[in-house]
C-alpha positions as CSV (number, residue, x, y, z in Angstrom):
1,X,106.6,88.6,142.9
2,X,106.2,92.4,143.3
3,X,103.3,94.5,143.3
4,X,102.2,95.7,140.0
5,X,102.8,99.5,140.2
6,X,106.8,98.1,141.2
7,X,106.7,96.0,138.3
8,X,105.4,99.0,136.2
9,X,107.8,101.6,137.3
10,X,110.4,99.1,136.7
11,X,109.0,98.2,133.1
12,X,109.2,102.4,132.3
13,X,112.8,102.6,133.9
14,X,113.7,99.9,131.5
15,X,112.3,101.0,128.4
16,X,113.8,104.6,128.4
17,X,117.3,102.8,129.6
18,X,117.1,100.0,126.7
19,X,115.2,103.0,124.2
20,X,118.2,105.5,124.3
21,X,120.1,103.2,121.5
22,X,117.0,102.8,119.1
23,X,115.7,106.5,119.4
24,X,118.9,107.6,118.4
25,X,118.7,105.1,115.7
26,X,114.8,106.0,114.8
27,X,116.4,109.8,114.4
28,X,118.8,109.2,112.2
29,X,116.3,107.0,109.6
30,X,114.3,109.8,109.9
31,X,116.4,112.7,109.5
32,X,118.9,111.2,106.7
33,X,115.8,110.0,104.6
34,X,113.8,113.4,104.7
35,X,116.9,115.5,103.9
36,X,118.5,113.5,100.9
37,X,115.2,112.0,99.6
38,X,112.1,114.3,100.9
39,X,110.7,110.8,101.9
40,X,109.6,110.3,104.8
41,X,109.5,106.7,106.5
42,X,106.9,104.8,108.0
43,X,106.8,105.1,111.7
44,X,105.6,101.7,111.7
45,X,108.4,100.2,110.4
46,X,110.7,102.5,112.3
47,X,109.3,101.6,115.5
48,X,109.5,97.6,115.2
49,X,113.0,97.7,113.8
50,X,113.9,99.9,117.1
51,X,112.1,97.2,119.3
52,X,114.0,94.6,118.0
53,X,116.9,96.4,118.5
54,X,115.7,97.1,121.9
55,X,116.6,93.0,122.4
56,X,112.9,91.8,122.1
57,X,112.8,89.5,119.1
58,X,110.1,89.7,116.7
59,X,109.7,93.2,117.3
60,X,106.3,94.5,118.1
61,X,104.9,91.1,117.4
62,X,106.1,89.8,121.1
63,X,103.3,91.7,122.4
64,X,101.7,88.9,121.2
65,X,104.2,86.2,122.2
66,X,103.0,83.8,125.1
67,X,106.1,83.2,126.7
68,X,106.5,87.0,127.3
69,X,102.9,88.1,128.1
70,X,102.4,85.3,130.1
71,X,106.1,85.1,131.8
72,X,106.2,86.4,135.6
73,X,107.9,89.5,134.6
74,X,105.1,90.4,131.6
75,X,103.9,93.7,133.2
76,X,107.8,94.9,133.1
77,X,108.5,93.5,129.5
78,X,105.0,94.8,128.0
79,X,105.9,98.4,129.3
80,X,109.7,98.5,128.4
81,X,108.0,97.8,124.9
82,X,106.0,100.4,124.5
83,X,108.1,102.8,126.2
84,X,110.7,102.2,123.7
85,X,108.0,102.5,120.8
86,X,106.4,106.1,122.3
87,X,110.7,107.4,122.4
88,X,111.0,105.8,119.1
89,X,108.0,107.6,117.4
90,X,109.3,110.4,119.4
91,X,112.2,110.2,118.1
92,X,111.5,109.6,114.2
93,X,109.0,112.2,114.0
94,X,112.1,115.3,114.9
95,X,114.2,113.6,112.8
96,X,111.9,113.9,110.2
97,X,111.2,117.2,110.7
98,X,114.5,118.3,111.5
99,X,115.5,116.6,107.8
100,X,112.3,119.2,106.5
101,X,113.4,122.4,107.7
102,X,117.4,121.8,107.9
103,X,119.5,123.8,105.5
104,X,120.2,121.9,102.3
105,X,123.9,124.0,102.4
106,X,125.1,125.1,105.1
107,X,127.6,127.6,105.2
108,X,128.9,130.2,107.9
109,X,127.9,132.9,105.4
110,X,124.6,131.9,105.5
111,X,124.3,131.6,109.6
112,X,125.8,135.2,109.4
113,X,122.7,136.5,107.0
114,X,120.3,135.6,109.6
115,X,118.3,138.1,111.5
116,X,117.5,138.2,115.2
117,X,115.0,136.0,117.1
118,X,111.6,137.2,116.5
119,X,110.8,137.6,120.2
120,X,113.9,139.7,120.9
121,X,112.1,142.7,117.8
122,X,109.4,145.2,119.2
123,X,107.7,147.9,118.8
124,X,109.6,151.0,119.3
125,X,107.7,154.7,118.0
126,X,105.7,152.8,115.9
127,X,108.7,150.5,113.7
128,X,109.7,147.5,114.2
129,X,113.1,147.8,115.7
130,X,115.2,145.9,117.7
131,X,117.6,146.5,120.7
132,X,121.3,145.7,120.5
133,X,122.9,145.7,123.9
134,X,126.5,144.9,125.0
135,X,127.4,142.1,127.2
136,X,130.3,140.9,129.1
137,X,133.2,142.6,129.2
138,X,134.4,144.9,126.3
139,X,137.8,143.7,125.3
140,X,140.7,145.4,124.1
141,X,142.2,144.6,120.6
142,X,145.3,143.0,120.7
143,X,148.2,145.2,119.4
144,X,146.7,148.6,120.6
145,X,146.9,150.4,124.0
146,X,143.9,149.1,126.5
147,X,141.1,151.3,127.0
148,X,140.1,153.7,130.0
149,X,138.0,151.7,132.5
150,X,135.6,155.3,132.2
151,X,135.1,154.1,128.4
152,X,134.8,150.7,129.0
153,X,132.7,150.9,131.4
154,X,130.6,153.5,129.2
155,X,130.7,151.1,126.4
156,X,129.1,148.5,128.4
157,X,126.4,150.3,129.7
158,X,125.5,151.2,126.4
159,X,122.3,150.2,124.3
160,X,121.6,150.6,120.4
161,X,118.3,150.7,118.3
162,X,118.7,148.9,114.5
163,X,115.9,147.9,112.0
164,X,114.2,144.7,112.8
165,X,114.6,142.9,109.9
166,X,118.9,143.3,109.1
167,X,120.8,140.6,108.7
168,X,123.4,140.0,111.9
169,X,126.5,140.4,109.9
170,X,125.0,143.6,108.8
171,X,123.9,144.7,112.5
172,X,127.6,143.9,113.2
173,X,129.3,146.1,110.7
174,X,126.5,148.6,111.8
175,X,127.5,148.8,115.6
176,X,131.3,149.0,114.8
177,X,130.7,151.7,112.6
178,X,128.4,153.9,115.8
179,X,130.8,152.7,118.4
180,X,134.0,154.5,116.3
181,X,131.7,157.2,115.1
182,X,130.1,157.9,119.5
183,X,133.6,157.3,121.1
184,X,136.2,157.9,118.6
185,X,137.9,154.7,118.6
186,X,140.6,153.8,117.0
187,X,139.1,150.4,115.7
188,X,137.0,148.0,116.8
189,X,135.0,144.6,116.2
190,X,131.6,143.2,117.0
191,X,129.7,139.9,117.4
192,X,125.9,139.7,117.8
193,X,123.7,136.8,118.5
194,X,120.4,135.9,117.5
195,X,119.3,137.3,121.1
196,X,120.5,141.1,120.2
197,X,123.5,140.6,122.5
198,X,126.6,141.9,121.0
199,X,130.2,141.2,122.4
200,X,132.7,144.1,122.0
201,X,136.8,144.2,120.9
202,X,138.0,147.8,120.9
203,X,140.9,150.2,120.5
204,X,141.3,153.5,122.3
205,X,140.9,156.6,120.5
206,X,144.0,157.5,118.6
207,X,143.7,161.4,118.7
208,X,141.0,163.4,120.0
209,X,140.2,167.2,118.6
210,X,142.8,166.9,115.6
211,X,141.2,163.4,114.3
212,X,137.9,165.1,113.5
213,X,139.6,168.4,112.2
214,X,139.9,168.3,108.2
215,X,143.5,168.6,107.0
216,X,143.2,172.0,105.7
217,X,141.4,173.3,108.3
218,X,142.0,174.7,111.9
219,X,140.4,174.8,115.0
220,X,139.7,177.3,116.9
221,X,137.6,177.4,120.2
222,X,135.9,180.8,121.2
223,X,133.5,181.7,124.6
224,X,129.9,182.4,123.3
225,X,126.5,181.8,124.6
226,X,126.1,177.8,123.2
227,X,122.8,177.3,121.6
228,X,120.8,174.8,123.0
229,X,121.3,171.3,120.9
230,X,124.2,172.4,119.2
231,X,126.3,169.1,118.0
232,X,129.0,167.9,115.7
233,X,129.2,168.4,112.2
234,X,126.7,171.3,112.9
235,X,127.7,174.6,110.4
236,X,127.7,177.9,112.4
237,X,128.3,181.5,112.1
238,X,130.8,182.8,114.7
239,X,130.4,186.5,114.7
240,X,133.6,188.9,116.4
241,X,133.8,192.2,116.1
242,X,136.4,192.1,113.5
243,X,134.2,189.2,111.3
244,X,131.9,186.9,110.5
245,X,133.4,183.5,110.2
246,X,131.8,179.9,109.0
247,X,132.7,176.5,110.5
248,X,131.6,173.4,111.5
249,X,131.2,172.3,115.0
250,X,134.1,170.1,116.3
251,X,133.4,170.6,120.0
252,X,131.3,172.3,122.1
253,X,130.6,173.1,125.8
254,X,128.2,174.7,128.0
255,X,127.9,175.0,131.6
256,X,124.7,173.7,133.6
257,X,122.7,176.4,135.2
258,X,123.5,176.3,139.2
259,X,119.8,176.1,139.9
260,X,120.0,172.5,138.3
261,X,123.5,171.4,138.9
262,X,123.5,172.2,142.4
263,X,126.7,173.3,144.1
264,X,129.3,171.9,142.0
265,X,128.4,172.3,138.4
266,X,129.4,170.4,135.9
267,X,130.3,170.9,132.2
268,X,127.7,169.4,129.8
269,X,129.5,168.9,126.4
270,X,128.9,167.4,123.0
271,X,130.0,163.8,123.7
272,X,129.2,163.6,127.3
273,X,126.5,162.0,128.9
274,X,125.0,162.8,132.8
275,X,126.0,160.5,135.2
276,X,123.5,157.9,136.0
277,X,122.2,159.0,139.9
278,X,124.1,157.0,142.6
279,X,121.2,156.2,144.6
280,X,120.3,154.0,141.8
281,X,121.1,150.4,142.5
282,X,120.7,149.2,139.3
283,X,121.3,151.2,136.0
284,X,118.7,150.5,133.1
285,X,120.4,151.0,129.5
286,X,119.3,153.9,127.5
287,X,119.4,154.2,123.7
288,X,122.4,156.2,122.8
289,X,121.3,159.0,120.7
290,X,123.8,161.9,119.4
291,X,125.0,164.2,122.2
292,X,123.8,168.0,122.2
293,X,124.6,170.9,124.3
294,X,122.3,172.2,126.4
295,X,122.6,175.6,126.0
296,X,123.7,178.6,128.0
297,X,127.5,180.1,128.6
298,X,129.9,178.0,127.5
299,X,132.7,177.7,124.2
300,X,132.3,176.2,121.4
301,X,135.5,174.7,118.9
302,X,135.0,175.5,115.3
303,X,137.4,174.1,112.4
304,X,137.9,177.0,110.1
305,X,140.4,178.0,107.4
306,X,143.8,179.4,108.2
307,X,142.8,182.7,107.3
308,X,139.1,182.8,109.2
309,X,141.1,181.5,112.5
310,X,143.3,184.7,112.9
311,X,140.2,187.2,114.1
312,X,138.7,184.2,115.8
313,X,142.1,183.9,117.9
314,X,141.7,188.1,119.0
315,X,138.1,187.7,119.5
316,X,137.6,187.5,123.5
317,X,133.9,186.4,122.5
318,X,131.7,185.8,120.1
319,X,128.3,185.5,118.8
320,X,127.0,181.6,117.7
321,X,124.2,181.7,115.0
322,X,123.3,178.0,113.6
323,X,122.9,177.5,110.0
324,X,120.3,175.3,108.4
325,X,121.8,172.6,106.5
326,X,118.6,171.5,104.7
327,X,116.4,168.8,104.2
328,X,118.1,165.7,103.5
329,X,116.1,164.1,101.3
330,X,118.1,160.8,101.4
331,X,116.3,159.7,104.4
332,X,113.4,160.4,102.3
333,X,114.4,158.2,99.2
334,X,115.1,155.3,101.5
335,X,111.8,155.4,103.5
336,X,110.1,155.5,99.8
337,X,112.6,152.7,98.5
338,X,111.9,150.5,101.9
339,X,107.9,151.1,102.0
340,X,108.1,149.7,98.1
341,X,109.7,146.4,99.4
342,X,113.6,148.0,98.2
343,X,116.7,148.1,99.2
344,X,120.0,149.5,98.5
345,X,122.9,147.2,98.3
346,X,126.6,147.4,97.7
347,X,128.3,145.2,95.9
348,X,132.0,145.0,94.7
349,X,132.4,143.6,90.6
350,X,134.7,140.6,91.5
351,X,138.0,139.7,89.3
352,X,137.0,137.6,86.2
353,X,133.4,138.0,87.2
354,X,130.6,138.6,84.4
355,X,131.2,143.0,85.1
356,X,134.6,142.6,85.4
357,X,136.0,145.2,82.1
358,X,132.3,145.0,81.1
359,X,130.0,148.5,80.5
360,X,126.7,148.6,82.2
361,X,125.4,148.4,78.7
362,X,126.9,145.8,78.1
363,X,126.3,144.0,81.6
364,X,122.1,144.7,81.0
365,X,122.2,144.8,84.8
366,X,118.5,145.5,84.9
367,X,117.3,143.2,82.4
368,X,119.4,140.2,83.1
369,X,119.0,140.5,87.1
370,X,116.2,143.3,88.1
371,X,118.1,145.6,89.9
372,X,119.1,149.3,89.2
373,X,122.8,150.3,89.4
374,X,122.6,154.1,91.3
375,X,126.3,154.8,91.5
376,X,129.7,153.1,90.7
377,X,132.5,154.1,92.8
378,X,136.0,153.0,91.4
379,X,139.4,154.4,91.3
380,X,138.5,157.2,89.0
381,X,135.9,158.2,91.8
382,X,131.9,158.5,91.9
383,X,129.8,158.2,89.3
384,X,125.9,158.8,90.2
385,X,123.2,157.3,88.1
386,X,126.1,156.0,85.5
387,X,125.6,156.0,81.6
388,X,125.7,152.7,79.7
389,X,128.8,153.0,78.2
390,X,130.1,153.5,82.3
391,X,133.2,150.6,81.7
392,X,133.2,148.5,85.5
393,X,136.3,146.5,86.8
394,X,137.4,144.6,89.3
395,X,137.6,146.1,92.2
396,X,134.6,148.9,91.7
397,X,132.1,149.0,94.3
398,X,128.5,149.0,92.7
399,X,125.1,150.3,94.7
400,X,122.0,148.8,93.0
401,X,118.3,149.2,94.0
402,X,115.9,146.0,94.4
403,X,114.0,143.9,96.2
404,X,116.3,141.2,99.0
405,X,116.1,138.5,96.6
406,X,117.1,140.4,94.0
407,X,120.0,142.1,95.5
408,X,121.4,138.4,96.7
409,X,121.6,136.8,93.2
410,X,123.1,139.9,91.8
411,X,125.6,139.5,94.7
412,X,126.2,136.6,94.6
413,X,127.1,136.2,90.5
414,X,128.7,139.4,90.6
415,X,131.0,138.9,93.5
């Protein structure tokens, strides 16, 4: 006869090898009842039905069976017993809970609406943001040339800040929009996780200067002293001799004092980013944020019209003064809209749906589902803060104002 800590570590070996079957068993009881019914089970009766299927008959009550308490081998039976009842009550009590909590319809739409983990959000100036970086290898899209190992490898290296609380499929659409906007890409498409890692599929650039230069417009690139933070999109005043001329920034380039570049300067330019210092053995990823010159001798491209380009093209140099484009109260409205608990949404009227060749009169958008149409764009074009007799069809894309909630069930009846 062994020794009674043998015969207990024999009994425990046992019970999880004879327990697997009935915990699985337990888990299913407990997680099919919960999320059908709402009921939850008695773990009593869940745990004698898994000890009898464990092979001891009679369940629990052959703890109190003499032939088994007071066999030679009782210390192993007794403790394969209630090892299979502690995995069985184990077992019934996450499939209950599981049952609770799991979605009553699942659908991939509804994994792509969630939001990040909350331990992957912090605290970034004050907001609760969240960090979006890029992992693995960026990929190239299939049908289009493969990208640059420079830009690839740029990509890579490359770290976003989003709000905390968007949805993933919205921090996807989000990311694609930055990468095109940052590197010109031709096209490309995103995947994040719940832990704010995002895997990449992009095109290279199709054009460079000419793909940012309006059609009826020219550019035109002149040597001037660059302001400092000058970037694109900016509107300037380039001043010759011959005129004054107004354009907006398309390129710009300024050379790095030698004091701080050292022997062999290099260019810094609007798009460009400093190389990382090679003594470094391991690169930490910075937020991207939108590249600026800066400053000092350089020349700076300007799209213009056809007839503002001629004295640009005899100018040897030229004078660079910045214009002010504003406040842009936008950003305003939405930090207002957002501190009140709204949001904007956009939402496009679906064929046969309830807006579909209905006015916004007619649809009572704000009675029926609490949300304020702003705009409907459609084929005719925009139409800001749109009257009731506005007619909407299928096809027209409709940004309303209200709370999360709100915004969903108009969504999801109008779509």
């Amino acid at each position: 006869m062994a020794s009674f800590p043998v015969e207990l570590l024999f009994g425990i070996y046992l019970g999880i090898l004879t327990g697997i079957i009935p915990g699985l068993v337990a888990w299913s009881l407990g997680f099919v009842f919960k999320y059908f019914t709402g009921v939850t089970i008695p773990g009593f009766g869940v745990v004698v039905l898994a000890v009898a299927l464990a092979g001891v008959n009679g369940g629990l009550l052959a703890l109190a069976d003499p032939t088994i308490t007071q066999s030679a081998n009782a210390v192993t039976v007794t403790t394969a017993i209630l090892v299979v009842l502690m995995i069985s009550l184990y077992a019934h009590s996450r499939g209950d809970q599981m049952g609770a909590t799991f979605p009553k319809r699942l659908s991939l739409k509804q994994l792509r609406e969630r939001t990040l983990a909350a331990d992957v959000r912090g605290a970034l100036a004050g907001r609760d943001e969240a960090r979006v970086r890029v992992v693995g290898e960026v990929a190239d899209m299939e049908g289009y040339p493969p990208l640059s190992d420079d830009l690839r490898a740029e990509i890579r290296a490359s770290e976003w800040t989003f709000p905390a609380d968007l949805r993933i499929s919205e921090l996807e659409s989000r990311l694609a929009e930055r990468l095109k906007t940052e590197y010109d890409l031709g096209d490309a498409a995103v995947t994040v996780d719940e832990r704010g890692r995002a895997s990449v599929v992009a095109a290279p650039p199709f054009s460079g200067l000419s793909k940012r230069v309006p059609d009826d417009k020219r550019a035109v690139s002149v040597n001037a002293l660059v302001p400092t933070g000058v970037a694109r999109s900016d509107e300037v005043t380039v001043i010759t001799p011959d005129a004054q001329v107004r354009g907006t920034v398309v390129s710009a380039k300024t050379q790095k004092a030698a004091a701080d570049a050292g022997p062999d300067p290099e260019a810094s330019s609007v798009g460009d980013e400093d190389d990382a210092d090679e003594d470094d053995e391991e690169r930490v990823p910075q937020p991207v944020r939108a590249p600026t010159t800066t400053g000092g001798e350089g020349r700076i491209t300007v799209a213009v019209t056809r007839t503002d380009a001629e004295p640009l093209l005899k100018a040897d140099r030229a004078r660079v003064v910045v214009e002010s484009r504003g406040v842009r109260r936008e950003y305003e409205l939405l930090s207002l809209l957002r501190r009140a608990g709204r949001r904007f949404g956009r939402v496009t009227v679906g064929a046969d749906g309830p807006l579909d060749g209905a006015t916004v009169g007619e649809a009572n958008v704000r009675g029926a589902y609490g949300v304020a149409v702003m705009a409907v764009r459609g084929a005719s074009g925009w139409a800001v803060a749109p009257r009731g007799s506005t007619t909407l069809a299928a096809g027209d894309e409709v940004f309303a104002v209200g709370t999360r909630a709100e915004l969903d069930a108009f969504r999801e009846v109008v779509a």
